[in-house]
matplotlib code that plots the C-alpha trace (Angstrom):
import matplotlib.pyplot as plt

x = [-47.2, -50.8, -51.9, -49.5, -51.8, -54.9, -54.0, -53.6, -56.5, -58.5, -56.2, -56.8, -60.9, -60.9, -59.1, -61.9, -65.1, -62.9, -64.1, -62.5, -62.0, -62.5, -59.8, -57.7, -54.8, -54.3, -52.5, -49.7, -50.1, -52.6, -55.7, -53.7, -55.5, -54.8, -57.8, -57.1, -60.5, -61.6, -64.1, -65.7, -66.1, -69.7, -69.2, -70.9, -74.1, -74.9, -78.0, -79.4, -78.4, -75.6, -72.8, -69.6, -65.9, -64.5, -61.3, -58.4, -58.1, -54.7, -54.1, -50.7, -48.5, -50.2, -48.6, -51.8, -55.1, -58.7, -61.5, -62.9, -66.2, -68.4, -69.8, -73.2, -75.8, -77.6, -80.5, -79.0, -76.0, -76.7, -77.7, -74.3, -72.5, -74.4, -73.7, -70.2, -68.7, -68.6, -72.1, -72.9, -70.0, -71.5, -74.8, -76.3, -78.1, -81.0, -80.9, -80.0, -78.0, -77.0, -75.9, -75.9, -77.1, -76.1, -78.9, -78.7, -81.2, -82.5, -85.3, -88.9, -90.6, -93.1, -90.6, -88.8, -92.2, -92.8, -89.5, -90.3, -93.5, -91.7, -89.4, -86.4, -85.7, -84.4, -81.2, -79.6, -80.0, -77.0, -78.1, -74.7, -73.9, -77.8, -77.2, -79.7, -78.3, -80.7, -81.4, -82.8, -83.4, -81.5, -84.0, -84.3, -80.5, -81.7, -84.7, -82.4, -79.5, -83.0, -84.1, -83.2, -82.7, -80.0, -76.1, -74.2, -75.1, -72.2, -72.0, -72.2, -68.4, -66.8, -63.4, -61.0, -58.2, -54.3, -51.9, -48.6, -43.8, -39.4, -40.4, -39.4, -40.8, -42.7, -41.8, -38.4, -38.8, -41.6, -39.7, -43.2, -40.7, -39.4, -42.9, -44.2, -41.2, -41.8, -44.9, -46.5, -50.2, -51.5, -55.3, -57.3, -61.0, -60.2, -62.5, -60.8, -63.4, -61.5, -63.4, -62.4, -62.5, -63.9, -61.9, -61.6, -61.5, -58.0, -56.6, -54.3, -57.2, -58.7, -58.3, -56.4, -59.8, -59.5, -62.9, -62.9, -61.5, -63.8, -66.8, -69.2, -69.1, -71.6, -71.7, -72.2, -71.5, -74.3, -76.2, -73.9, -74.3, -71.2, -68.4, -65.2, -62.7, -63.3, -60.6, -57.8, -57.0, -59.1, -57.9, -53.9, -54.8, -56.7, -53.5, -50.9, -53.6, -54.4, -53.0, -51.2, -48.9, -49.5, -49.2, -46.0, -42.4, -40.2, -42.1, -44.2, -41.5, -41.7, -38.8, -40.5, -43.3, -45.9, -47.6, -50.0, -49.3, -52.3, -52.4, -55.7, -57.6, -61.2, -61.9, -65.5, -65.8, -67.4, -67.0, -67.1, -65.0, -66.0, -64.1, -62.5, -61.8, -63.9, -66.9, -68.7, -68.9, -72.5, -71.1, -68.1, -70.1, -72.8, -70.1, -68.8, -72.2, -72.3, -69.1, -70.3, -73.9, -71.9, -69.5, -70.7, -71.7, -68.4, -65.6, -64.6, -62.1, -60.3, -61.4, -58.9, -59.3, -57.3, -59.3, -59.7, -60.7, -59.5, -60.5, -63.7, -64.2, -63.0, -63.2, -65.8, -68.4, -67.3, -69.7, -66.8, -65.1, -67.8, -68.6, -65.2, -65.3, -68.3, -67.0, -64.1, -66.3, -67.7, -64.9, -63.7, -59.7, -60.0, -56.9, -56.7, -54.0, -52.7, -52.5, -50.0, -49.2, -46.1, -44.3, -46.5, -44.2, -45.6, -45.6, -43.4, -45.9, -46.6, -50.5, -51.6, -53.4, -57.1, -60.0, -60.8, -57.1, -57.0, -59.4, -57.2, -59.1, -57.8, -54.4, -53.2, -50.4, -47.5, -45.1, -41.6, -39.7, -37.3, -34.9, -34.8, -32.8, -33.9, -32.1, -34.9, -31.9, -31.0, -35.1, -36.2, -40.1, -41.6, -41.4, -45.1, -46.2, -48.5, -47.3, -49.1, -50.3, -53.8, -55.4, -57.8, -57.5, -53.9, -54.2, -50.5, -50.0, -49.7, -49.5, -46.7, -45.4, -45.1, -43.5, -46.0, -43.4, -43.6, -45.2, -46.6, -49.8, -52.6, -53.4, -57.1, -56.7, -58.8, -59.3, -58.8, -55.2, -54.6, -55.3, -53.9, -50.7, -49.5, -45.8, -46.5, -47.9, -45.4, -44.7, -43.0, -40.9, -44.0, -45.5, -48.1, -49.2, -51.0, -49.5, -49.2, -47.0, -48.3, -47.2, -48.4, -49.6, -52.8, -50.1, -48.5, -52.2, -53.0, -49.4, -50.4, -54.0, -52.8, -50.4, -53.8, -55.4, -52.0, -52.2, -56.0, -55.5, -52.9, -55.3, -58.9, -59.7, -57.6, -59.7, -58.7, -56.7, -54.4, -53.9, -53.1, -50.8, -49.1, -48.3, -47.2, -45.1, -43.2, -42.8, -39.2, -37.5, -34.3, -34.8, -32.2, -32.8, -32.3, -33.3, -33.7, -35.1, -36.1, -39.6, -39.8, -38.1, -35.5, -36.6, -34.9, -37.0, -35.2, -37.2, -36.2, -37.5, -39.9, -43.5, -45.2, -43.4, -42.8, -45.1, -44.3, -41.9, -41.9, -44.4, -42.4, -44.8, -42.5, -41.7, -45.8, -46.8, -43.9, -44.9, -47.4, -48.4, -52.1, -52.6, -55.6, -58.0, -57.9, -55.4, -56.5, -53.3, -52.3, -52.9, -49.5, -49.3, -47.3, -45.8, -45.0, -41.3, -41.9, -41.3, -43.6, -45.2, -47.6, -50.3, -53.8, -56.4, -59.7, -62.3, -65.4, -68.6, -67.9, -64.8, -66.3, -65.1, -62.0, -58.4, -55.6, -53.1, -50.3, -48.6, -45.5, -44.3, -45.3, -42.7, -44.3, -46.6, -44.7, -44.2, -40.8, -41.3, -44.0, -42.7, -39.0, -37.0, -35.3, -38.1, -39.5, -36.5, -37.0, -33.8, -33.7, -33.1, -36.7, -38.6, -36.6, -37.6, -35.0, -36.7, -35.7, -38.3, -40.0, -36.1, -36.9, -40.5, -41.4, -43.6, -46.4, -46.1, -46.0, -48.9, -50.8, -50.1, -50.4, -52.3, -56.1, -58.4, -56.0, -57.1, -54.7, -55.6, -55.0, -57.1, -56.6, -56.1, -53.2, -49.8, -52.2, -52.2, -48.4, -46.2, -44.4, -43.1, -39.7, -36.3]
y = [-28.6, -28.1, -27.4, -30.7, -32.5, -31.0, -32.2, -35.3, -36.0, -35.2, -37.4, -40.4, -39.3, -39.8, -43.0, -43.9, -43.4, -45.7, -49.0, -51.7, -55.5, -58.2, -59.8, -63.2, -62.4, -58.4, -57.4, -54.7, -53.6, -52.1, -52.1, -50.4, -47.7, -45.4, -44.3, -41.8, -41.1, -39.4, -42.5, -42.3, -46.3, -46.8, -49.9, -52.9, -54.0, -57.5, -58.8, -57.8, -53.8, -53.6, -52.5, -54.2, -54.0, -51.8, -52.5, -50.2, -47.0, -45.7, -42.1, -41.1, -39.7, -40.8, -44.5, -45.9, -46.7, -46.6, -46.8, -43.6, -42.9, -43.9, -47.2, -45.7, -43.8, -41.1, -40.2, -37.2, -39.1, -43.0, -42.5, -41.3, -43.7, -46.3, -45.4, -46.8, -43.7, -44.9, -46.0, -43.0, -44.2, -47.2, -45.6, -46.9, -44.0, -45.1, -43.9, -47.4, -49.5, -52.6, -52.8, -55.8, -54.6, -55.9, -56.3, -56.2, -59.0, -61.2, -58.9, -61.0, -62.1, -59.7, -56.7, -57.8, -58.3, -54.3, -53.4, -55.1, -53.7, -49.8, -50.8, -53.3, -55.9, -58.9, -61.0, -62.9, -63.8, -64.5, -65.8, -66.2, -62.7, -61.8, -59.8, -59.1, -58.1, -56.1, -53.4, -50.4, -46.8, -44.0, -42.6, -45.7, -45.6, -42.9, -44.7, -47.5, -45.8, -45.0, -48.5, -49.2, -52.8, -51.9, -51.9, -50.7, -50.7, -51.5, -51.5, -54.9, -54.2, -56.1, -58.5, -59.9, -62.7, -62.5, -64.0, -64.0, -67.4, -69.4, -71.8, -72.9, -75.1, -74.9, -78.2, -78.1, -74.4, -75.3, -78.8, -80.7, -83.2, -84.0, -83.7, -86.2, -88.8, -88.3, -88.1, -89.3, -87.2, -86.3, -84.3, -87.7, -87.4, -83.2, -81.4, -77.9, -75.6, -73.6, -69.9, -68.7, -69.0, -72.5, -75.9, -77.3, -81.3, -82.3, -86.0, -84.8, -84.3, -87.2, -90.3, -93.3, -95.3, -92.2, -90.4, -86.6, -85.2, -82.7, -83.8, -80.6, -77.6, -75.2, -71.6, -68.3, -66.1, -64.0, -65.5, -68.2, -72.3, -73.6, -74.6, -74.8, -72.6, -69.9, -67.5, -70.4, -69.1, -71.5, -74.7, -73.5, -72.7, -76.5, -78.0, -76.1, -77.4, -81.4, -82.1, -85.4, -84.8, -87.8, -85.9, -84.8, -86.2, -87.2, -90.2, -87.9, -85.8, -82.6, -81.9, -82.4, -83.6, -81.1, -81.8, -80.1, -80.2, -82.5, -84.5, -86.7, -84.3, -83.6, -80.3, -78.2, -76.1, -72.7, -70.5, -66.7, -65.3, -65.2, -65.5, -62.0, -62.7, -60.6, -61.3, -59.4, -59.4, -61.0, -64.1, -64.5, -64.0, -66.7, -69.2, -68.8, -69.2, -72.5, -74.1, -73.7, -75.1, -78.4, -78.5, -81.5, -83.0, -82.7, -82.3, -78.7, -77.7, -75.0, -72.0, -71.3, -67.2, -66.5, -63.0, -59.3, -56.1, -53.0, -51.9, -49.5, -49.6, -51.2, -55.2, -55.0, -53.6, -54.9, -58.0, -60.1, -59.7, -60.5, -63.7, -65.1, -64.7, -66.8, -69.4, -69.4, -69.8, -72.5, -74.3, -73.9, -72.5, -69.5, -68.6, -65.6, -64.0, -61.0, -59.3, -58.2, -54.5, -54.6, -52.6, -49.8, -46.4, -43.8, -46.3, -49.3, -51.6, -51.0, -50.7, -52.8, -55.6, -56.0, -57.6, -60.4, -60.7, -57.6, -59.9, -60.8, -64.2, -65.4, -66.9, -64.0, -65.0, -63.6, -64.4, -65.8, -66.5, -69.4, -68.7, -71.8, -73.7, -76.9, -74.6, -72.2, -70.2, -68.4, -67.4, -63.9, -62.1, -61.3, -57.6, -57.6, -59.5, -56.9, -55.8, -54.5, -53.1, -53.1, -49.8, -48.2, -51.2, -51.5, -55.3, -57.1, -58.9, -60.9, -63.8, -66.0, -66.1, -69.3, -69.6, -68.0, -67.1, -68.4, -71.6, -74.5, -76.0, -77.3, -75.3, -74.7, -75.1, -72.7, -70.4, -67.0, -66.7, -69.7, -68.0, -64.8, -66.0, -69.5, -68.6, -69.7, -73.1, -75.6, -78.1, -81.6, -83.1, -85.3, -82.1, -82.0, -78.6, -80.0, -77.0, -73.5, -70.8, -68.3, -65.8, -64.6, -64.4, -66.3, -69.1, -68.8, -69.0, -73.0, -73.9, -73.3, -73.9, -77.5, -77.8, -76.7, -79.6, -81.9, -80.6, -81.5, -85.1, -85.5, -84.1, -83.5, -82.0, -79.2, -75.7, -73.2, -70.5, -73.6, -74.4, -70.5, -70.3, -73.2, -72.7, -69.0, -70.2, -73.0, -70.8, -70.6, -67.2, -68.0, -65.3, -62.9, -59.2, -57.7, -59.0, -57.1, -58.9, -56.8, -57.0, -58.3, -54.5, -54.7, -52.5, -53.2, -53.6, -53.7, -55.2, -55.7, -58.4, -57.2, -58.2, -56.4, -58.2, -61.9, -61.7, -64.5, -66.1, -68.8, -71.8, -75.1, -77.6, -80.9, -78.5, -77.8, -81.7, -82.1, -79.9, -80.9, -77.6, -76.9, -73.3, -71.9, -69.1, -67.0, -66.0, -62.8, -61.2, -58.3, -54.6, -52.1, -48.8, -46.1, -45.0, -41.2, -41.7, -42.7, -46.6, -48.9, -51.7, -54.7, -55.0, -57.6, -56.9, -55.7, -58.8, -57.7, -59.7, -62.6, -63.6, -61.9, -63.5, -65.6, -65.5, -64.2, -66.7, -64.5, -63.0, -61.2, -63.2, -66.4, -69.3, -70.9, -68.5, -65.3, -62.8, -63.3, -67.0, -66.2, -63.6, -64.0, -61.9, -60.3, -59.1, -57.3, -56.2, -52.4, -51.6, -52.9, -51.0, -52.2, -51.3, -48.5, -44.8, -44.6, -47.2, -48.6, -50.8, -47.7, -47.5, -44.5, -44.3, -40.2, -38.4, -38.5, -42.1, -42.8, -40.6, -42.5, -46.0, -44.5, -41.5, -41.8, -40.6, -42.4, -45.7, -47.0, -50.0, -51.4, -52.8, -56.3, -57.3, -60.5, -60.5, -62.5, -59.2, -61.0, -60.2, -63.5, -62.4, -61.7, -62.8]
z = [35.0, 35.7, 32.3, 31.3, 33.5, 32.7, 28.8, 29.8, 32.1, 28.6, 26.6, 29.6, 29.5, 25.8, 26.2, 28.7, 26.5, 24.1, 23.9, 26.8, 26.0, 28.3, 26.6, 26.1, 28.9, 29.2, 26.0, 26.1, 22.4, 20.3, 22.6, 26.0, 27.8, 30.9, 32.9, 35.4, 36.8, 40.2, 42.0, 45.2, 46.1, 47.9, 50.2, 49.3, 52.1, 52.2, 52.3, 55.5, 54.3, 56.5, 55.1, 53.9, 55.3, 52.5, 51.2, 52.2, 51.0, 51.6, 53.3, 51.7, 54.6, 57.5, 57.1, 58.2, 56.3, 56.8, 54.8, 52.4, 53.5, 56.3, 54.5, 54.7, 51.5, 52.0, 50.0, 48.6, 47.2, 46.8, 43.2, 41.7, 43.6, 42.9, 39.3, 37.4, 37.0, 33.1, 32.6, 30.2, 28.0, 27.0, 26.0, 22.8, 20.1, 20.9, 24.6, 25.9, 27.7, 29.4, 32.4, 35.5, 38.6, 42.0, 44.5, 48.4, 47.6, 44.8, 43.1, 43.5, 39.8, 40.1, 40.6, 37.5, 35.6, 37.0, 35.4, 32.2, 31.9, 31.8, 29.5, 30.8, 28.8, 31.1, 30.0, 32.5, 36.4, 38.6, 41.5, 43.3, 43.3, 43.6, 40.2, 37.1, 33.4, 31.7, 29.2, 30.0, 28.8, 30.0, 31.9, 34.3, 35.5, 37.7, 39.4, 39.9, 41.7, 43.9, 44.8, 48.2, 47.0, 44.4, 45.3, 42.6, 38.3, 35.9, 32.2, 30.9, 29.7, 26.6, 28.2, 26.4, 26.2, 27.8, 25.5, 21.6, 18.5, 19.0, 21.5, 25.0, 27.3, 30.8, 32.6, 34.1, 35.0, 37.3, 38.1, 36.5, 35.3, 38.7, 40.4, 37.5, 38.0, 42.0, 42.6, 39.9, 39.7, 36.3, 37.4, 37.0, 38.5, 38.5, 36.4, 35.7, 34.0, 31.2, 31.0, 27.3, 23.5, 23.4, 23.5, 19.7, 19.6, 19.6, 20.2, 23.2, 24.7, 24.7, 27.4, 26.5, 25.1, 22.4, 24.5, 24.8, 28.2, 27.5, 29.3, 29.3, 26.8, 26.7, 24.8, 26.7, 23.5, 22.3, 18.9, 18.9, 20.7, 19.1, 21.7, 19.2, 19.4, 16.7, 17.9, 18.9, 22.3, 24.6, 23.0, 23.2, 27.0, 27.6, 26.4, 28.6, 31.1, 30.1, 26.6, 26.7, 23.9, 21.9, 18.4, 19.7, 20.2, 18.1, 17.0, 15.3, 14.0, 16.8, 18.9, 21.7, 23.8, 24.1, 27.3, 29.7, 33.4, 34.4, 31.0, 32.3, 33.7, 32.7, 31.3, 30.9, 28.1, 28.9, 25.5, 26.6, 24.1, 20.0, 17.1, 17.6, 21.3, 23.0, 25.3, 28.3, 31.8, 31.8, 29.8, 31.8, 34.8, 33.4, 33.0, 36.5, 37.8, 35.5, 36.9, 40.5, 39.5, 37.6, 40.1, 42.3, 38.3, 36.9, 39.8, 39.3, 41.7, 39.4, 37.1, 34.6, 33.1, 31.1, 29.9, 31.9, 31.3, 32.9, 36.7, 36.8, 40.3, 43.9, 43.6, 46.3, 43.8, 40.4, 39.6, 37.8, 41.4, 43.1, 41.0, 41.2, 44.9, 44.8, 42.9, 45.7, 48.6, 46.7, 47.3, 43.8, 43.2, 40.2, 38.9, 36.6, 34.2, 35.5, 31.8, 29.1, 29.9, 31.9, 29.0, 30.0, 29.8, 32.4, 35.2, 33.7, 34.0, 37.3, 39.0, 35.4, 36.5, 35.3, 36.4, 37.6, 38.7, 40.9, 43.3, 46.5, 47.0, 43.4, 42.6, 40.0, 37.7, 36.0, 33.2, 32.3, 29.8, 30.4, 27.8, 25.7, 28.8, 31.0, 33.8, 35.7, 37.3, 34.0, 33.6, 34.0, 34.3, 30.8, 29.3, 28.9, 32.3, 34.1, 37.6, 41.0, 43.0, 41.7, 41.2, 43.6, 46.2, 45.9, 46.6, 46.3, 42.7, 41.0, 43.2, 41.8, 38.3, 35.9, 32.3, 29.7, 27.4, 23.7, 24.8, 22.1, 23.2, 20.9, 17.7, 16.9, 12.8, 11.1, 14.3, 13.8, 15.4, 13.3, 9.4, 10.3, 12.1, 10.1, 11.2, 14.6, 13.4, 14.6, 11.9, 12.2, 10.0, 8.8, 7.5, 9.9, 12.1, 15.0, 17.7, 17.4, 19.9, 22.0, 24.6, 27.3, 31.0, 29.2, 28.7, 31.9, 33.7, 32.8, 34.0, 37.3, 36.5, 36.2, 39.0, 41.0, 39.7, 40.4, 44.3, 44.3, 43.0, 45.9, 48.3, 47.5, 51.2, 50.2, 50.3, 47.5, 51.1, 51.1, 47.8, 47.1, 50.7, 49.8, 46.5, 47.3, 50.1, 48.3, 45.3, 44.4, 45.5, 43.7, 40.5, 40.3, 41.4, 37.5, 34.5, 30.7, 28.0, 24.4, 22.3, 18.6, 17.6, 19.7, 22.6, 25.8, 29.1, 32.8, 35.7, 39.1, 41.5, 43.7, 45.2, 42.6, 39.6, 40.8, 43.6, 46.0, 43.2, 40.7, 40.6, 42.1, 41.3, 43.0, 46.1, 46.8, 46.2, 48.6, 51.6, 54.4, 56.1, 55.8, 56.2, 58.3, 57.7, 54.3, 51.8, 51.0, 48.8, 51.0, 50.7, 50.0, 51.5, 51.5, 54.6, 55.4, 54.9, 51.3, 52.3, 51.5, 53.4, 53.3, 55.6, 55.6, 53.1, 55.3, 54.7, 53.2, 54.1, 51.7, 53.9, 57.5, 60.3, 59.5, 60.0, 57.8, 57.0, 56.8, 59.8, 60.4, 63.4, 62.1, 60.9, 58.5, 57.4, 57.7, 56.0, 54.7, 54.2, 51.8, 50.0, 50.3, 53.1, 50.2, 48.9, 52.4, 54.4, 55.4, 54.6, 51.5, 48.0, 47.1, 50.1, 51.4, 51.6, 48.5, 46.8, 43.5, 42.8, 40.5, 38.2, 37.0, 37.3, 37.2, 40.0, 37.9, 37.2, 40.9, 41.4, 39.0, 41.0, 44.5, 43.9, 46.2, 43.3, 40.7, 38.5, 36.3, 33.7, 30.4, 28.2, 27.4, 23.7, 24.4, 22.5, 19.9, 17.5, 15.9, 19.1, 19.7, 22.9, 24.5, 23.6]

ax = plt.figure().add_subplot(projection="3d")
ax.plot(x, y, z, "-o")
ax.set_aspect("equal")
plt.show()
């Protein structure tokens, strides 16, 4: 056994200096990688160098937790763990790299002028997470892991999109159509900033007077100003958010309408991703800092990401993290796609979510596939949809789930996804292709991306806790405890409904406009932990400095914000086959499998390269 495991620590290590996409939606194919790496996680100070509440770290048969290490640096160790513990993997020949360093601080103009004068070449500022991208030699990583000013150095990693045609349809699974008829919201005056590909000009997304919804696009992609959608990911995403469907029906010759879930709602273009997909954690983090600067401009109350990239380090000290938790505190709602590699053998699935999604202040979503039927009872979670708990921090995810499964939404003709898969083009009887089908949780993210937007039309004084608690309370917990579904070969997959699959259940847009209660304090996803009879609890996530001195809004005893209300008392019972010391929520998940989710030194995550590479999904 210990030579098995010693073979495939160096099989996992290789797999580690392989390059990582921050990609379109978490991809369980080509581009999946397991990283099982040994970390110590440094706490993160704020800016008046006192530490930062760490995030739990799990002590395996004690059933309690505590934090790993004293929150504190001493001289003789701050420089390695200040370090990303894969910062020499993304050296350059030349001796080079670049990498975004997090300050206790902003760093003056002079300092950075110093830097630049021994040999940094300066990018990018972010000031909300008081970070600096920058390239530097080798030689310099180590006088930065020595500056007293400096909180932890990260590759500037590559992300990807989450998302791959049959088609079936979002609205009465998430009861939009009876929300619509009800209530009667469609996003108007809500500016939902779309973080991806690029938005293509598309006349479902334009406003009744035929003017583009699209108010503000700007490029973050490296050599390149252009705002279309090159790869065809951001635009398919836009329309599950705000298309209108008025190429569609059958007036037009489709079978359908092909509508978004806020069809008037304003959308700001911020291209991360290029033709290929792929972007890096300085652009995405650019954008988010963009959409918090235009957000008084424009209206933005959501962030759409539908992209990751696998988990390096605790979300306390990643700068994506750390960014999105800014944009939160802004007042902003992020919701992220919790990725594609729930078919993931070792661990089926389990401990795959990437970043940003592993963030507990984000609304992290899965996917469904609704089977082709108006009826959501019949629905059942997608092979592919990336389950908790998140590695290192073992934060509870994803969130809620929403359909994501072979959904049509706008096509961006001529966009890479476009010319190298035509068979997903959707074609009307008139002969015209003006949607195209993708799968994914990327598809699955704007569904509820919009239903944010639907919930902040009703009521604008709505912060982004109760917008998450609300919708995670009045998800629907009706999905039945098995379900199987097979890939394009035939493969059969068998899931089970627990937390770390559905997560608080299935997005019920016309229950949420429907309910009144206003939740108080934060909505921090929870922590898991393993208790010393094998059973497994929930318990609050510690609040780091960003969220310092609020209340939870979960609590065991509470009615309307308990526990079991949110999560479903099937889902939590002690006794139960999926929480009990017997548990059967792994199926038959090996002992090294559950080592690698539970394990303390153990990081699990999957690259994320979205079913876009010709997987059309489950059926």
């Amino acid at each position: 056994m210990k030579n098995a495991n010693d073979k495939q620590t160096r099989k996992l290590s290789k797999a580690l200096r392989s390059t990582s996409l921050f990609s379109a939606a978490w991809g369980g194919v080509a581009g999946m990688i397991l990283l099982l790496v040994a970390t110590t996680v440094p706490a993160r100070a704020d800016d008046t160098g006192a530490p930062k509440p760490q995030v739990l770290s799990v002590v395996w048969g004690s059933g309690n937790s505590s934090t790993s290490g004293n929150g504190s640096q001493s001289s003789s160790t701050a420089p390695t763990r200040k370090l990303a513990a894969d910062i020499n993997d993304h050296l350059r020949q030349d001796g080079t790299v670049t990498v975004i360093v997090q300050h206790r601080k902003m760093p003056t103009i002079a300092h950075l002028k110093d830097m630049q004068g021994r040999g940094a070449i300066i990018s990018s500022k972010f000031n909300s997470i008081h970070a600096v991208t920058m390239h530097v030699p080798a030689s310099m990583l180590a006088e930065l892991a020595k500056d007293p000013n400096v909180l932890y150095v990260t590759p500037d990693r590559t992300q990807k999109m989450a998302a791959n045609p049959t088609t079936e349809e979002f609205a009465s699974a998430v009861q939009a159509d009876i929300a619509a008829s009800t209530f009667g919201f469609d996003g108007t005056g809500i500016g939902v900033a779309v973080i991806d590909s690029g938005i293509s000009a598309h006349p479902d997304l334009n406003n009744a007077s035929g003017v583009s919804r699209v108010v503000y696009s700007q490029s973050f992609v490296a050599g390149d100003t252009t705002t279309n959608d090159a790869f065809g990911h951001g635009t398919h995403v836009a329309g599950l958010i705000g298309g209108n469907g008025s190429s569609s029906g059958t007036a037009n010759g489709y079978a359908a309408t092909y509508a978004g879930m806020a069809p008037n709602v304003n959308l700001i273009n911020l291209r991360v991703l290029d033709q290929n997909g792929s972007g890096s954690d300085s652009q995405v983090i650019a954008a988010i800092d963009q959409a918090i600067a235009l957000q008084s401009t424009y209206n933005i109350r959501v962030i759409s990401m539908s992209l990751g990239r696998p988990i390096f380090e605790s979300y306390t000290l990643d700068p994506v993290d750390q960014a999105v938790e800014a944009a939160w505190k802004a007042g902003i709602v992020v919701v992220c796609a919790a990725g594609n590699s729930g078919r993931q053998g070792g661990t089926n699935g389990f401990g795959t979510i990437g970043v940003p999604a592993n963030d507990p202040a984000v609304i992290t979503v899965g996917a469904t596939m609704t089977e082709g039927t108006a009826t959501r009872v019949d629905d059942k979670i997608a092979s592919y949809s990336s389950k908790g708990p998140t590695t290192l921090d073992h934060i509870v995810k994803p969130d809620l789930v929403a359909p994501g499964n072979a959904q049509v939404s706008l096509r961006a003709a001529g966009s890479t996804l476009d010319t190298t898969f035509p068979q997903y083009e959707v074609t009307s009887s008139n002969g015209t292709s003006a949607y195209f089908v993708l799968s994914g949780t990327s598809m699955a993210t704007p569904v509820v991306s919009g239903a944010v937007a639907l919930l902040l039309q009703q009521n604008s004084a709505l912060t982004p806790d109760q917008v998450k608690a609300r919708l995670m309370r009045t998800a629907w917990k009706g999905v039945g405890q098995f379900t199987s579904s097979h890939d394009r070969f035939g493969n059969l997959y068998n899931n089970e409904y627990d937390l770390f699959t559905y997560g608080a259940g299935y997005l019920d847009i016309d229950t949420a406009l429907g309910d009144t209660n206003l939740a108080t304090g934060v909505a921090l996803s929870p922590t898991a932990v393993v208790n010393s009879n094998g059973s497994i609890t929930i318990t609050s996530t510690t609040l780091d400095s960003n969220f310092a001195g609020n209340s939870v809004v979960w609590g065991a005893n509470s009615v309307v914000w308990g526990n079991s209300v949110v999560w479903g008392s099937n889902v939590l019972s002690a006794t139960s086959v999926v929480w009990g010391a017997t548990s059967v929520v792994w199926g038959s998940l090996s002992e090294t499998g559950y080592s690698v989710v539970w394990g303390a030194t153990s990081n699990v995550a999957s690259a994320d390269a979205a079913l876009s590479d010709g997987d059309p999904g489950d059926n």
